[in-house]
N, C-alpha and C positions, 0 to 999 in steps of 0.2 A: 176792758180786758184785751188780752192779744186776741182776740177774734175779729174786734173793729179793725186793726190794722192788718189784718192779713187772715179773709174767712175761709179760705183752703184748708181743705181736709179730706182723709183719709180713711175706711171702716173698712174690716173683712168680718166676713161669717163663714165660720168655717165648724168641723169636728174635729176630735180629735183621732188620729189614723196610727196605726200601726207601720202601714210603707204608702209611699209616693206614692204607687199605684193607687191606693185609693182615696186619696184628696179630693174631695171635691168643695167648692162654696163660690161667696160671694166675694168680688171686691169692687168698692166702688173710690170713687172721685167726688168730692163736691163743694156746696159752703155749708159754712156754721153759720144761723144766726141766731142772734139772741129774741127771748118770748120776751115782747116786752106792755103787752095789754095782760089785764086781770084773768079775763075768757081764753084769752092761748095758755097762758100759765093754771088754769085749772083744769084745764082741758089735757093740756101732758100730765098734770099732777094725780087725776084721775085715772087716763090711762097706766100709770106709773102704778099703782094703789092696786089697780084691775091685776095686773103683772106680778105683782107681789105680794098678794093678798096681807101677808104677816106685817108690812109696814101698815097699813089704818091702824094693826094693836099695838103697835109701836108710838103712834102718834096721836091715840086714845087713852094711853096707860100712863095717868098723870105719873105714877111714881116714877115710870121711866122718863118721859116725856116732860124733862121740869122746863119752868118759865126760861134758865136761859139756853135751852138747844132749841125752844120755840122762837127767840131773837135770834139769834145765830142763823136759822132757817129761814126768815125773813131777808139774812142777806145773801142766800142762795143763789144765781142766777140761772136759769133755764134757758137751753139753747136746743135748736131743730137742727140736722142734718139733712142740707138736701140735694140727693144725689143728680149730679148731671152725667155720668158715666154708669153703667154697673157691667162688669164682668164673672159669667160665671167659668170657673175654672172647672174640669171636669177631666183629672188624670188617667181614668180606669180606658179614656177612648184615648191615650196616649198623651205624652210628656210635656206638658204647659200648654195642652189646650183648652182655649178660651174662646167665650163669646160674647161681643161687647153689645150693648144694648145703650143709645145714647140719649139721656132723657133732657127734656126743656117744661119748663112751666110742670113739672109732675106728672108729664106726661110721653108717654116713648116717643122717640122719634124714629120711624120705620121697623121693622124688624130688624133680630138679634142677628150680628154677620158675625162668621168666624172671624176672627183677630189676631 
């Protein structure tokens, strides 16, 4: 996939707002990579199922669920996102204020400084 040649990426979390002033969330920085052992890939697939409860009856319910979206779903690929930046933006303390948090190995590195 274009992930191997280039695993840069981009996520925000955010709500939805009525005015600027009240923006707030997440944005980060990071790579993609692909799950490529059984135990990573069930392990998101899992969490995935936790999240959505309605997908297990999705994926239970032969009538829905025929032999080939089970093939097709076999050539799914699962990938992580993992952030080496996060910013949260926080507009209600004024106009593009942010604070960056820089992470390595999944873990912060120093405290969040204004940005």
């Amino acid at each position: 996939m274009f992930f191997s040649q280039n695993p840069r990426a981009a996520a925000s979390i955010h709500g939805d707002y009525k005015g600027w002033k009240e923006i707030k969330g997440l944005q980060m920085e990071g790579k993609v990579e692909a799950l490529t052992t059984v135990m990573a890939q069930a392990k998101a697939t899992a969490t995935y199922v936790k999240r959505y409860p309605f997908v297990r009856d999705f994926i239970g319910n032969s009538v829905v669920f025929s032999r080939k979206i089970a093939e097709k779903m076999t050539r799914v690929a699962l990938y992580v996102f993992r952030p080496t930046i996060i910013r949260y933006l926080d507009n209600s303390a004024g106009f593009g204020i942010r604070w960056k948090l820089e992470i390595q190995d999944g873990r912060a590195i120093g405290a969040p400084v204004l940005a």
